[in-house]
N, C-alpha and C positions, 0 to 999 in steps of 0.2 A: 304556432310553433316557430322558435327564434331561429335564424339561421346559424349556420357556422362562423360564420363571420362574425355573428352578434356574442355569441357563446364566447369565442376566444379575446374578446375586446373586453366583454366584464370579467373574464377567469382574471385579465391580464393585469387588471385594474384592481381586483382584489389583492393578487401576487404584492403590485405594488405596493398597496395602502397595507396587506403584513410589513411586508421590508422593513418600510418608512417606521410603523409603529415599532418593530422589533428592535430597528434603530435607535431611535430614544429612549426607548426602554433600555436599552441594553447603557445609554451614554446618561442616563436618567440613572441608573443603580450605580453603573466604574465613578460616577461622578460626588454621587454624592457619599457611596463609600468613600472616596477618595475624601470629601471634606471632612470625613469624621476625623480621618487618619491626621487631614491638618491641622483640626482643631486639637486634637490631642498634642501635637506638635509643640504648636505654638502655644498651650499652658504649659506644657516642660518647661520649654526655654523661658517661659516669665516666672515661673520657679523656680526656677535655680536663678534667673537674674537677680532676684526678693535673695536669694539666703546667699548668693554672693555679698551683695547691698549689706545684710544685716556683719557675713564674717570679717567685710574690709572694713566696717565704721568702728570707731572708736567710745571709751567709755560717753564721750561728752556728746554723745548723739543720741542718749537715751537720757529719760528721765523716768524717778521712781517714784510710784502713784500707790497708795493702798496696798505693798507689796507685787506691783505689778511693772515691770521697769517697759516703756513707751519709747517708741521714737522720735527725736525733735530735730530740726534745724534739716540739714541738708541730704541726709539718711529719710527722713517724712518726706520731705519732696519731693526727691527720687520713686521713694515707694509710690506717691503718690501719684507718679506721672507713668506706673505700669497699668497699663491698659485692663479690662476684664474685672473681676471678683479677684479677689486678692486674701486668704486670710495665711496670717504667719503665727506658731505655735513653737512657745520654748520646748526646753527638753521634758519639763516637768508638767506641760500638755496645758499650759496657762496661754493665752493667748495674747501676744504682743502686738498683733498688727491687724488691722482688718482696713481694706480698701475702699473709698469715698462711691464707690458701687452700691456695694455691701451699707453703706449706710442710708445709702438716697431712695432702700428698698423704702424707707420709713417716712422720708421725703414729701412723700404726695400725701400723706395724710394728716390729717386736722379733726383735733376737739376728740371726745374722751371714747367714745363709739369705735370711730374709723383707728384708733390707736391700736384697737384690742384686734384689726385685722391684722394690720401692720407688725404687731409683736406675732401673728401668727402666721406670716409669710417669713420673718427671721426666723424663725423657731424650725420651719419646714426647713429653711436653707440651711442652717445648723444640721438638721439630719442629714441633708444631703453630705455638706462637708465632713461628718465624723464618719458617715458611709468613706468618705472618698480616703481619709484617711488611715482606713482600716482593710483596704484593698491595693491589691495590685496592678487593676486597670481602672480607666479610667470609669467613673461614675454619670453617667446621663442625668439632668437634673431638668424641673421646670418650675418655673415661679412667675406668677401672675402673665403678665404677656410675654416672656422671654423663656427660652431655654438653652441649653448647651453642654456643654463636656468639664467635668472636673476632675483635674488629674494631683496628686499629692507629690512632693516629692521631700526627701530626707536627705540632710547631708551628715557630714560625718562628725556632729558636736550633737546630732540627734533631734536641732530645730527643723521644723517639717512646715514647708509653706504648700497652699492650696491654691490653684489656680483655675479659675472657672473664665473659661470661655465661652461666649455666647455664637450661637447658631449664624447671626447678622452679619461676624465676621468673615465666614466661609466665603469660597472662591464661589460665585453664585451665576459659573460659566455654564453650566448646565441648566440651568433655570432658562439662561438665555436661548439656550441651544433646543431646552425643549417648546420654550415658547414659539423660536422659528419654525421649528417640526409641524407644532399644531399649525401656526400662520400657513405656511406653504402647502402643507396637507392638500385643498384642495385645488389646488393649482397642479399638482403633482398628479394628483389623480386626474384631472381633466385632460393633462396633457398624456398620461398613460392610456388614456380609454381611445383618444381620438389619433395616437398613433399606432396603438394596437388596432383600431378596426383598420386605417390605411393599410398598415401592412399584413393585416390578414385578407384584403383587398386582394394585395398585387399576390399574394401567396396561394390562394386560391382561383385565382386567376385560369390557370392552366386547366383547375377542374371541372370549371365552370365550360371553357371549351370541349374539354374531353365528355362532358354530358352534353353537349348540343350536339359533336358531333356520332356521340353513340347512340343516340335519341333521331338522327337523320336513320341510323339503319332500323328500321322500323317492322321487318319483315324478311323471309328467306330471299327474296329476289335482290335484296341488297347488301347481302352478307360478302358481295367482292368489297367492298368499300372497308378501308383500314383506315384509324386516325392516326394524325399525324404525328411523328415524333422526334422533338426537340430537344435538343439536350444531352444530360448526362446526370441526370440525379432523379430522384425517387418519382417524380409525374412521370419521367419518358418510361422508368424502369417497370409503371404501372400501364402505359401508355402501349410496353411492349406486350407486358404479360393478356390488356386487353385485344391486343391485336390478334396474339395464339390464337385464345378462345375465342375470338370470331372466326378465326380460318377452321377450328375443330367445331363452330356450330356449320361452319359452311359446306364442310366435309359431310359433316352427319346429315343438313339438309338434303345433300347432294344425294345422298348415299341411300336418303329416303324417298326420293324422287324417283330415282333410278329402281328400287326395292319398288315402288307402288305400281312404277311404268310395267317392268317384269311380273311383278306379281298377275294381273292384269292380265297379258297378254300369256300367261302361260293357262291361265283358265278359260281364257275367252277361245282359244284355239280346242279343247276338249268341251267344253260347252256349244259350241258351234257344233265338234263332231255329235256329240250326244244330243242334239236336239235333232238334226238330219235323221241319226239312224232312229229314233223315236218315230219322226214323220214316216220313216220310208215302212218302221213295224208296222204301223199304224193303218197305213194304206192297202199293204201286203195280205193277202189273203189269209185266213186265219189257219195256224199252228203250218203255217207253209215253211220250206226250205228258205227264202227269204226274209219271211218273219225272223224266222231262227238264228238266223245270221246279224240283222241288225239289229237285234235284242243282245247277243254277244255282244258286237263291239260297243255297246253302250255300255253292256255289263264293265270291260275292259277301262274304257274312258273315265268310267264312276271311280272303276278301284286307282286309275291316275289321278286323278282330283283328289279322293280318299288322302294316298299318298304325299302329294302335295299340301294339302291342309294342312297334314300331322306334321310333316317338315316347319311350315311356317310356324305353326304355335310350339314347336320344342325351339323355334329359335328367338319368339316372342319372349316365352319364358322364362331360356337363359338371358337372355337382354336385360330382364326385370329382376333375375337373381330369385326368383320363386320355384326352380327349376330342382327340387332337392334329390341330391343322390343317395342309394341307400348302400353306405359303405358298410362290407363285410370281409371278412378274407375269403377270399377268391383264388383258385386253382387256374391260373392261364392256360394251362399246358392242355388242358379239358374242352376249355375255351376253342382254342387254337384246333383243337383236333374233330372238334365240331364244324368249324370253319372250313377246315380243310376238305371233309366229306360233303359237305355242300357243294362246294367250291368244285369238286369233281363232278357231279348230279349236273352242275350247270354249266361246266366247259364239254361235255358229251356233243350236245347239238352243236355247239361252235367250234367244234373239232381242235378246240386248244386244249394241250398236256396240264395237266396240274399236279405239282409235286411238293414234297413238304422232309426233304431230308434232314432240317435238324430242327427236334423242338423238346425243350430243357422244363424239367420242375422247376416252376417259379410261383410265387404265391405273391400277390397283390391285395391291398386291402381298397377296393373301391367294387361300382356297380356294376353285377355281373352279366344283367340284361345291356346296360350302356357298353360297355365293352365288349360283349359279341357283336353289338350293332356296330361301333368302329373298326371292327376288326374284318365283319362282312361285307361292309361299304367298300373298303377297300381291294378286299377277294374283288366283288363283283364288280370293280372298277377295271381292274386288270384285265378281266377276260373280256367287259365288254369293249375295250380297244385295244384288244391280240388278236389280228388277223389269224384265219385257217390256218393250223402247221406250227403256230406259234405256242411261247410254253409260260406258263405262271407259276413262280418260284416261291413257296412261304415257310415263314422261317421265325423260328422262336427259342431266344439264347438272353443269357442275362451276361450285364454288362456293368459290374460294380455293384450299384445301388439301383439298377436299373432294369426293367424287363423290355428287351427290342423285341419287336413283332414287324416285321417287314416281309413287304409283297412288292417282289422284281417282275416285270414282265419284258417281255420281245414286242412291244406293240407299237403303234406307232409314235409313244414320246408327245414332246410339249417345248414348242419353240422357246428360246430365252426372253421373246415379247411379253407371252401368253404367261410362262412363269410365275411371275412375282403375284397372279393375280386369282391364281388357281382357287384360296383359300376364300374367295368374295364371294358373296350371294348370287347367285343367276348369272355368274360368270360362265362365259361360254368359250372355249379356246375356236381354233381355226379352224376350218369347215373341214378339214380334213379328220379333225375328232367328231363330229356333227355331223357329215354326209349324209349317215342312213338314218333312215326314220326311226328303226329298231332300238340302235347305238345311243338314240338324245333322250338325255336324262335333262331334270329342273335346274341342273345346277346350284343344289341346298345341300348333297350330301357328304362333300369335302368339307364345306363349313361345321355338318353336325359332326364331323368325324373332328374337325383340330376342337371344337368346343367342348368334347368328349376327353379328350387326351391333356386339355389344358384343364378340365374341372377335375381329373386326377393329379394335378400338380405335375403334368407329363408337358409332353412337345409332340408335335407331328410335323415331320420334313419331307423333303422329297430332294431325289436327285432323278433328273429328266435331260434328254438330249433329241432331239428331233428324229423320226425314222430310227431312233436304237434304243426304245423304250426307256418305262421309268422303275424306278427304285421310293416307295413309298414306305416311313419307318416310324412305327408310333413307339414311345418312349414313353415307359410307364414305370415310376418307385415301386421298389418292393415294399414290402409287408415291413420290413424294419425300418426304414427310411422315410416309412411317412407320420407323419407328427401327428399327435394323438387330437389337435383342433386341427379336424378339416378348415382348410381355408376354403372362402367363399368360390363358388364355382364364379370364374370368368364371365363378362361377354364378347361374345363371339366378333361382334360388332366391332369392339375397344379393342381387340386382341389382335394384334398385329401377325402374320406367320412368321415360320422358321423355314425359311426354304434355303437349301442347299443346292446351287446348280453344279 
């Protein structure tokens, strides 16, 4: 396979050797049109020089022959000294004058054979001339080795002289012109190939570093490493756009290090429990109180892993865009009030209020399992960080083109550190959200809740303040607003949040 270099040195070289050819070509046709046009010329002006000649001579410059009056003395020499074929025709179509050309056609031939060509190379040239004189342009003619232009011209007593000029006369600058074209040709091209490769040399140059040095990062552990960039024209401009997408494979490496580290340790910690209370069933006297107990909390720990799993592979398979929603119109309001009676069931034991003073007919066209699942993520985010006495506000109003669902609580809030970062995988705020064993969740269910609200073409925000709880608001198009091609669900990954402090 040739390289780039080799490719742009022969295109360059072809380019050239068009040009050149199209060049001559082009001064090969203006040129030799051009000589028709002179040869046409220059018979005009030798015919009318001929019937000038005949109208200024006088009687005693003609003699009469067989009814045919000739020109003699100093009117014949004259004619005689106009260049080309020459014939001159009275008014009465008799012909008085033919040029020492026109004669010499007969010239070269000898003895009674070669005669009968020679009468039939005149005979041709007679057609041609009566062609020439029965037309208004000029006539092209050819007779033995020569050819050229015959042009007729008539003055005003009605004698009509014929002027044939031969081909040999013409400016023959072009002939010269294309003969240097061919000579130089390949000089032209040797010197096009071998400056084209140089300078696709020093021009790819730059890429040839930018592959060594992208070719050094060879794996995630070296994705800090950015090539260098010079400049201000299309290498840097490419130099920069490579540089991005090293920092966004770095990010994503990162992002998947950190995803594997967590993942990992969020199993290993239930799996540890669950093998303990296994051992300690195990040893435990059979169907004893004991037994019983640690058969429970293994039960417990299975359905955490359970949970966990199922969070990982819905975020697996938003990631992969295989993750299909099954859009239908949907009643939120139904939604919402399912929500809300849960939501009471499970702030009882935690002695938090839950109320739901305003919730509006709104009809949305997306997944109605997906959307009680973001909308209960969020309930039961609420209340698990609303201390005792504390109250959870939910609320469903439309707002334009837009269905708000929003869950306020009194609980402890989310510093402006912690913030920007709520919406990440295995994101864990301050140990003041984490303290109690009961309270710690996997930290994947904000994540499925904004990947839920963003595969509805929606948003999920938040406004939080430390010790004065938070305000959590999913933003979901109604039923007329949303365009009849679902657009592809998001990933969660790629999808940046919308957070409001």
């Amino acid at each position: 396979m040739s390289s780039i270099r080799t490719r742009l040195a022969n295109r360059f070289a072809v380019l050239v050797l068009a040009a050149v050819a199209i060049f001559a070509g082009t001064v090969y046709t203006a040129r030799r049109t051009g000589a028709y046009t002179e040869l046409e010329r220059h018979g005009i002006q030798r015919a009318e020089m001929a019937l000038q000649l005949f109208k200024q001579a006088g009687a005693s410059q003609f003699t009469v022959g067989q009814g045919v009056s000739a020109p003699t003395g100093f009117l014949q020499r004259a004619l005689d000294a106009i260049p080309g074929y020459l014939v001159v025709y009275a008014q009465d179509s008799t012909r008085e004058y033919q040029g020492p050309s026109i004669k010499a056609l007969s010239a070269f031939y000898q003895g009674e054979e070669i005669t009968e060509l020679a009468r039939a190379d005149l005979e041709t040239f007679d057609a041609y001339v009566r062609e020439a004189r029965t037309r208004q342009t000029s006539v092209r003619f050819a007779i033995r080795n020569d050819a050229g232009v015959l042009v007729a011209v008539r003055d005003s007593s009605g004698r009509v002289a014929v002027s044939g000029v031969s081909d040999q006369e013409a400016n023959t600058s072009w002939r010269e012109i294309l003969g240097s074209a061919l000579v130089a040709l390949p000089f032209i091209v040797l010197i096009a190939v071998v400056g084209a490769y140089l300078l696709a040399g020093n021009v790819l140059e730059p890429v040839d570093r930018i592959r060594q040095e992208v070719e050094a990062i060879t794996d995630g552990r070296s994705l800090h490493k950015r090539v260098a960039v010079e400049g201000d024209d299309e290498m840097s401009r490419l130099t920069t756009t490579l540089n991005a997408m090293i920092g966004r494979l770095e990010t994503s490496f990162g992002g998947l290090r950190r995803f594997t580290a967590d993942a990992s340790h969020e199993l290993k910690t239930p799996l540890a429990v669950l093998r303990a209370d296994v051992e300690r069933a195990m040893s435990a006297p059979p169907h004893s109180t004991e037994q019983l107990v640690a058969l429970e909390e293994a039960l417990q720990e299975t359905a955490r892993m359970t949970a966990l799993v199922d969070s990982l592979l819905t975020l697996a398979r938003a990631d992969e865009g295989r993750f299909d929603l099954f859009r239908e119109p949907v009643d939120v309001r139904s939604i919402a009030q399912e929500v809300f009676e849960t939501a009471l069931i499970l702030g009882e034991p935690a002695e938090v209020n839950v109320h739901m003073p305003e919730v509006e007919d709104i009809t949305v066209q997306g997944d109605r399992m997906r959307l009680r699942q973001l909308f209960m993520n969020l309930a039961e985010n609420a209340i698990k960080y609303t201390p005792k006495g504390g109250a959870v506000v939910l609320s469903l109003r439309r707002d334009g083109d837009v269905a708000l669902f929003a869950v306020r609580d009194s609980g402890i809030g989310i510093s402006a550190a912690d913030l920007p970062h709520i919406f990440e995988r295995f994101w864990r705020a301050d140990r003041a959200r984490s303290r109690v064993a009961e309270r710690s969740g996997n930290g994947l269910g904000l994540a499925i809740c904004q990947w839920i609200a963003q595969a509805h073409g929606g948003t999920l925000t938040v406004q939080s303040r430390l010790h004065r709880g938070s305000t959590f608001t999913a933003a979901i198009p109604v039923a007329a607003a949303v365009v009849e091609q679902d657009p592809e669900p998001p990933s969660i990954e790629r999808a940046a949040p919308a957070i409001v402090s």
